[in-house]
TORPA-4810 file (N, C-alpha, C, O; in nm, 3 decimals):
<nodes>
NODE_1_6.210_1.297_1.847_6.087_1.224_1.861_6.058_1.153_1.729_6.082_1.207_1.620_X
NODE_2_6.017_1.055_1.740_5.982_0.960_1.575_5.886_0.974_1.583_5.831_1.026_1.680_X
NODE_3_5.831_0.933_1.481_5.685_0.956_1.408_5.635_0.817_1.378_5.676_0.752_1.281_X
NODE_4_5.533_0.767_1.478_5.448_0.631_1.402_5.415_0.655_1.258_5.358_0.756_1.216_X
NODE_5_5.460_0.539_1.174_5.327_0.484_1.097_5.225_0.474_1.131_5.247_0.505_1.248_X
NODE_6_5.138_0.457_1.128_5.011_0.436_1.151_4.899_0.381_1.018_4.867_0.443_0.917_X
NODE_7_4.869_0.283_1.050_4.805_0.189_0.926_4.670_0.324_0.860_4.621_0.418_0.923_X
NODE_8_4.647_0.285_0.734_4.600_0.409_0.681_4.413_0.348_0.741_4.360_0.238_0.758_X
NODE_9_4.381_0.458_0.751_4.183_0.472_0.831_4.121_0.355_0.735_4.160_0.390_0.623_X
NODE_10_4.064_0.266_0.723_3.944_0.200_0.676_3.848_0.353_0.611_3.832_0.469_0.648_X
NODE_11_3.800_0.262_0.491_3.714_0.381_0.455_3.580_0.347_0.497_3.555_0.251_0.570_X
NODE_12_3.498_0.424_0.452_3.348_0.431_0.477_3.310_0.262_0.496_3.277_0.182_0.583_X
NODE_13_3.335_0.270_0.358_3.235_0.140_0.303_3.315_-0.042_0.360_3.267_-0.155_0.371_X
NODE_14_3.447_0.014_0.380_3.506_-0.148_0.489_3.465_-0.138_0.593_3.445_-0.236_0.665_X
NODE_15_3.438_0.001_0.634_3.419_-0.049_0.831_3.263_-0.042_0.777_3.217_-0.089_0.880_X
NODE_16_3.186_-0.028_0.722_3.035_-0.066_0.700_3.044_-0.220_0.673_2.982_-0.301_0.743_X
NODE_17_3.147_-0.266_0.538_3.136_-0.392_0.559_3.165_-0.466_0.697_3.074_-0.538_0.741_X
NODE_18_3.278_-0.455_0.766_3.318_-0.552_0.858_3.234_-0.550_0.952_3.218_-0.656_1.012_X
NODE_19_3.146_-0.415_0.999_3.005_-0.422_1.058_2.949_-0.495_1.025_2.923_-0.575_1.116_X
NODE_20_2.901_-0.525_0.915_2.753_-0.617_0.857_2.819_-0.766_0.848_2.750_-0.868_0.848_X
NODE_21_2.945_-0.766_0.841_3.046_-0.917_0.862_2.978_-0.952_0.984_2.888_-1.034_1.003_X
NODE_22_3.058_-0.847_1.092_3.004_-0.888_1.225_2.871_-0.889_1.257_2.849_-0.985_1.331_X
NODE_23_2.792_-0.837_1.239_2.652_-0.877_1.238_2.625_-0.982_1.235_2.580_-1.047_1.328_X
NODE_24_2.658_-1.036_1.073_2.540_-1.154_1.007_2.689_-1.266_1.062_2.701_-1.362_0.986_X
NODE_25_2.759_-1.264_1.139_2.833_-1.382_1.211_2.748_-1.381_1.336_2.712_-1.492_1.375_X
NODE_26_2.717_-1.295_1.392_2.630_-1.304_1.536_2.491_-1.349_1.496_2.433_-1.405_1.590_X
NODE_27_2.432_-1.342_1.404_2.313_-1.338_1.306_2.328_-1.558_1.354_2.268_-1.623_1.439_X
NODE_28_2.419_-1.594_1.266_2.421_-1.705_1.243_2.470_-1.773_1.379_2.415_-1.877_1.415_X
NODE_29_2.567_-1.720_1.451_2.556_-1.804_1.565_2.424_-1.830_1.687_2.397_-1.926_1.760_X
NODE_30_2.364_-1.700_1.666_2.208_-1.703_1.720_2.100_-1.787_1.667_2.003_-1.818_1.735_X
NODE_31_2.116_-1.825_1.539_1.997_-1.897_1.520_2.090_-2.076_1.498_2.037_-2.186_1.514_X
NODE_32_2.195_-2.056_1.470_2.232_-2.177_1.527_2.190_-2.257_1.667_2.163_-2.374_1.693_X
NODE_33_2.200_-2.110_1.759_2.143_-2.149_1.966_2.033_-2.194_1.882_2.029_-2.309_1.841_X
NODE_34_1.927_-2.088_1.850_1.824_-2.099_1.917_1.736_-2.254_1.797_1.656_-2.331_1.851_X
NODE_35_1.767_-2.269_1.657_1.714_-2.350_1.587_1.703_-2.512_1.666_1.610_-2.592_1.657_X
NODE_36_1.825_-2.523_1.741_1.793_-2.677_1.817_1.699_-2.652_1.955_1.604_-2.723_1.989_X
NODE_37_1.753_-2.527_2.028_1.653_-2.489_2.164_1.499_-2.518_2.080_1.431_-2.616_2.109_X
NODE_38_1.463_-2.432_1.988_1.325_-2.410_1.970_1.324_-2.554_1.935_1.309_-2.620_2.038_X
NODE_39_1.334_-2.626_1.832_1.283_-2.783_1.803_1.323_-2.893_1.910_1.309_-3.008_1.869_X
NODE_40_1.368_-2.880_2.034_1.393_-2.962_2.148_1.291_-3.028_2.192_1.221_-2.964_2.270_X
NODE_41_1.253_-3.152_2.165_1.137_-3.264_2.175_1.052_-3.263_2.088_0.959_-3.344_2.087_X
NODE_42_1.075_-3.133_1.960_0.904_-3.165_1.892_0.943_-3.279_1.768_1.030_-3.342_1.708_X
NODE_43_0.814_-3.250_1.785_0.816_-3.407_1.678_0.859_-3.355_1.554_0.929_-3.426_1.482_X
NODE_44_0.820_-3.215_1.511_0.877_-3.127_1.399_0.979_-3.046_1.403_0.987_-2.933_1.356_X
NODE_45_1.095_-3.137_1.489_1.260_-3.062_1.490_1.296_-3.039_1.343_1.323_-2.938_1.276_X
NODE_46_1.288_-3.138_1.323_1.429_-3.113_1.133_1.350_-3.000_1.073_1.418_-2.932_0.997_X
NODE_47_1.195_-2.951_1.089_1.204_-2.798_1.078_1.243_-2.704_1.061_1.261_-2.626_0.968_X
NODE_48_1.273_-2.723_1.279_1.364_-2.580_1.307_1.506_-2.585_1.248_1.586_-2.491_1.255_X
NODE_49_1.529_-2.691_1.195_1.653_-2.707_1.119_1.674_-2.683_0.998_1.784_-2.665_0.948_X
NODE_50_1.566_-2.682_0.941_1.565_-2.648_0.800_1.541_-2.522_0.733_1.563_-2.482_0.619_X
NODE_51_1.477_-2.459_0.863_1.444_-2.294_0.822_1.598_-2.255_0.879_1.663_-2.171_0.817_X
NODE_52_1.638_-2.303_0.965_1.797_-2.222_1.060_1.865_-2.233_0.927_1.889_-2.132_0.861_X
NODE_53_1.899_-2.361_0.883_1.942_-2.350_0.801_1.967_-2.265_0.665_2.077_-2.222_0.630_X
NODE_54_1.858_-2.251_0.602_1.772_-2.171_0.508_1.834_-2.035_0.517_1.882_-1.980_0.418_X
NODE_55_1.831_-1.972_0.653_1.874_-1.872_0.718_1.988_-1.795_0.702_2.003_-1.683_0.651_X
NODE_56_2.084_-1.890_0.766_2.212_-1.932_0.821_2.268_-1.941_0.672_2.389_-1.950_0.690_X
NODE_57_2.250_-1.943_0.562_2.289_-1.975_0.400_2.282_-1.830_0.346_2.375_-1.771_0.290_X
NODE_58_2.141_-1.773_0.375_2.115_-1.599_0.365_2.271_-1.532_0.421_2.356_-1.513_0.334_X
NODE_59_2.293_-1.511_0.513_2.404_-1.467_0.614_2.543_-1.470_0.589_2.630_-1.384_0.598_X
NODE_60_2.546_-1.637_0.540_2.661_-1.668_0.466_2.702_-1.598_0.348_2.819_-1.564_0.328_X
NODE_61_2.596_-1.574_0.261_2.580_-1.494_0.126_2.605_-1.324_0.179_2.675_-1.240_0.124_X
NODE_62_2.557_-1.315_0.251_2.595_-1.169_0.297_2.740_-1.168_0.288_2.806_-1.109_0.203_X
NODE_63_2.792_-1.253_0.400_2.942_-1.237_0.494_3.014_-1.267_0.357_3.131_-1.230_0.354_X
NODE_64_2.963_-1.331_0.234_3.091_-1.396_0.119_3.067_-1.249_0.043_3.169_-1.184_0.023_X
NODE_65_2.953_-1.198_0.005_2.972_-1.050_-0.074_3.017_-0.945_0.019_3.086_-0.857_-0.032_X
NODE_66_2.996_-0.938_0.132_3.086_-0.813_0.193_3.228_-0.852_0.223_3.287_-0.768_0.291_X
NODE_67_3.300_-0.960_0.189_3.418_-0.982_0.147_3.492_-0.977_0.032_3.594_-1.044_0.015_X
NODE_68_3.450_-0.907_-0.041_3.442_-0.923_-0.158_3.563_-0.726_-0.180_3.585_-0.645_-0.091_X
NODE_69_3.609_-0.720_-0.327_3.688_-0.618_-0.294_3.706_-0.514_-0.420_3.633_-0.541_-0.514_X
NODE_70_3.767_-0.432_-0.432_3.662_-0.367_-0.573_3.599_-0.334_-0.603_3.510_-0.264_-0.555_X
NODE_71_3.630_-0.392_-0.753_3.477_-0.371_-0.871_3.378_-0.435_-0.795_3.265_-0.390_-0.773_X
NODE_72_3.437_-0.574_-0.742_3.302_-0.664_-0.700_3.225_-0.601_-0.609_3.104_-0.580_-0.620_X
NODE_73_3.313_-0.561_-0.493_3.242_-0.509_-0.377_3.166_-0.385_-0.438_3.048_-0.404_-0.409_X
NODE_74_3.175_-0.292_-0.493_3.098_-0.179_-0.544_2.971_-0.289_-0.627_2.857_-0.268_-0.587_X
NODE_75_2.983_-0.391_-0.726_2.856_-0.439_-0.756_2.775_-0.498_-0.645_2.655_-0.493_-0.671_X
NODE_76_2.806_-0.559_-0.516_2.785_-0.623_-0.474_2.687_-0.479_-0.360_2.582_-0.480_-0.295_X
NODE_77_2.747_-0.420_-0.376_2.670_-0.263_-0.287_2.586_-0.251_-0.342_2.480_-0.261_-0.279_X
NODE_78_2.579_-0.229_-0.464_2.452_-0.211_-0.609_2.372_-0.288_-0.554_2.268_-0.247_-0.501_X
NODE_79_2.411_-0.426_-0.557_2.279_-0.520_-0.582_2.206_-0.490_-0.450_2.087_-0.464_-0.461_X
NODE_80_2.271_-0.492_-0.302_2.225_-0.494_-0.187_2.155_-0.337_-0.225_2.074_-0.303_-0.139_X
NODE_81_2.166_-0.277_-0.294_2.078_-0.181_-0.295_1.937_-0.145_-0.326_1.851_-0.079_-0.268_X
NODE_82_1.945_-0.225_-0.458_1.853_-0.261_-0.518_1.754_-0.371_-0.495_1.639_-0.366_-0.537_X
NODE_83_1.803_-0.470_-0.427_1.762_-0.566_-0.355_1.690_-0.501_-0.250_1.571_-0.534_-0.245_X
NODE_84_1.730_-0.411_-0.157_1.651_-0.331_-0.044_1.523_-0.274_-0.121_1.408_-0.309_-0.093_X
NODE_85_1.550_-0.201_-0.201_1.420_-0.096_-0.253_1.347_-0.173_-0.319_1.237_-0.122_-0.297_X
NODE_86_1.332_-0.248_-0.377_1.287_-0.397_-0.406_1.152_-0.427_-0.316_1.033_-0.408_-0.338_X
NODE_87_1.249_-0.501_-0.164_1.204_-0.560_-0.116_1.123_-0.465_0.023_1.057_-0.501_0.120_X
NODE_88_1.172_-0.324_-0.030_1.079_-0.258_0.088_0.890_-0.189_-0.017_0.779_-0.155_0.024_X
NODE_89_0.958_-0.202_-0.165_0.853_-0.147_-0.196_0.728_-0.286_-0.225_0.617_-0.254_-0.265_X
NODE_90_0.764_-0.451_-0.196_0.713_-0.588_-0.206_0.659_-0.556_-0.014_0.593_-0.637_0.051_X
NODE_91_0.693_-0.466_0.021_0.632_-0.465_0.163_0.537_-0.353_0.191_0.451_-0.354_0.278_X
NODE_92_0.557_-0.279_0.126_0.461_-0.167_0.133_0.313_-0.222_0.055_0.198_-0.190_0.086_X
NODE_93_0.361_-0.327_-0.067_0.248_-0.337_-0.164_0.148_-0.452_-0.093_0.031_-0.481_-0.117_X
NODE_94_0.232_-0.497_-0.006_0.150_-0.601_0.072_0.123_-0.565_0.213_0.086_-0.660_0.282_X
NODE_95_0.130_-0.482_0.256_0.074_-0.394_0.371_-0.067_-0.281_0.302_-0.169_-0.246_0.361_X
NODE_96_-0.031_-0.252_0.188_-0.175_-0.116_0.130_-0.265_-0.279_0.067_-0.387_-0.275_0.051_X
NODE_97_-0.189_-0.402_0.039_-0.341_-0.463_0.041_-0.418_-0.503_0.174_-0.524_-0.462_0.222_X
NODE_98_-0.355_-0.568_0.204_-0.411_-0.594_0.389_-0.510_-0.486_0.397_-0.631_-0.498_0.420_X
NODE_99_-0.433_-0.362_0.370_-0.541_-0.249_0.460_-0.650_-0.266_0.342_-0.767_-0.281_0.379_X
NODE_100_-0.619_-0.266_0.186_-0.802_-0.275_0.139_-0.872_-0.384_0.136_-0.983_-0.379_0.082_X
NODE_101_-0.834_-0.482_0.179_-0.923_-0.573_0.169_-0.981_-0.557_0.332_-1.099_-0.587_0.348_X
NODE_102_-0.899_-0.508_0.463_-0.945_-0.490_0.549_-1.048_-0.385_0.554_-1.138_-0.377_0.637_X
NODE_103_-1.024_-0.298_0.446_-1.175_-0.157_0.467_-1.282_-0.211_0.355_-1.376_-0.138_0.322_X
NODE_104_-1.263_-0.364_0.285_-1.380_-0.323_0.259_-1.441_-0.476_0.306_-1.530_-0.532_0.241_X
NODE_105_-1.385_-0.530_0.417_-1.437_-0.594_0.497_-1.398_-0.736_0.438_-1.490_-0.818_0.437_X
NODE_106_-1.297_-0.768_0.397_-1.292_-0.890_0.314_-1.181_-0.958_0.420_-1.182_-1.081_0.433_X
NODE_107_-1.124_-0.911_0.464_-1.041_-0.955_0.609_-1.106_-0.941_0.729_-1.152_-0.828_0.750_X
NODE_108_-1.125_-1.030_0.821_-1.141_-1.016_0.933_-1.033_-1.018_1.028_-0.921_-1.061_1.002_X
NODE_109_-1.073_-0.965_1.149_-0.970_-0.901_1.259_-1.002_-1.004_1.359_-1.113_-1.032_1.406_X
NODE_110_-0.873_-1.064_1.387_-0.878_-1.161_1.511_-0.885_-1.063_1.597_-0.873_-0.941_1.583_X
NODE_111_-0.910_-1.142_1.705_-0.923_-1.074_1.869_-0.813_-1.111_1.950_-0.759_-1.221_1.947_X
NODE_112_-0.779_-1.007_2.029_-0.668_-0.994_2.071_-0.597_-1.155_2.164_-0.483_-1.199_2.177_X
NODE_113_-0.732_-1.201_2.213_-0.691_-1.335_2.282_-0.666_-1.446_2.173_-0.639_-1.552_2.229_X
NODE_114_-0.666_-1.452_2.086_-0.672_-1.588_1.968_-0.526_-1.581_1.903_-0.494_-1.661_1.815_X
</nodes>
């Protein structure tokens, strides 16, 4: 009986990348659909084109650092790291203001129909 080779396992962090590859490729072909659907007759298309765009550049930057191999790819983990805790603690700080300016009445609360 012979014995396959068998190509050696992907580690952790490639099949995490080629996940988030595949992602932010589905990422970008979706707002590719939907950036011309949504601006279809308005008078403010090049808009929806300019935020898709905008977007679609984010994604790209993803898909070019999770290609990346190495040293790079280990900095490139860093930064996406730091970049997260970053940008979750720029969300928390702007969610605890909402709520005080909402308790001490300096925001008002739309109604559910508006």
């Amino acid at each position: 009986m012979h014995h396959a080779v068998l190509p050696p396992e992907p580690d952790h962090h490639q099949e995490e990348d080629m996940a988030r590859i595949a992602a932010a490729e589905a990422a970008i072909r979706m707002i590719e659909k939907l950036q011309h659907a949504m601006g279809e007759g308005r008078v403010d298309a090049a808009l929806y084109t300019d935020v898709g765009t905008q977007l679609m550049e984010l994604y790209r930057q993803r898909i070019e650092g999770r290609s990346k191999m190495g040293d790079e790819a280990e900095t490139v983990r860093k930064m996406e790291d730091v970049e997260r805790r970053l940008r979750l603690a720029a969300i928390r700080a702007e969610r605890d203001e909402f709520f005080r300016l909402s308790r001490q009445r300096k925001l008002r609360r739309r109604s559910r129909a508006s």
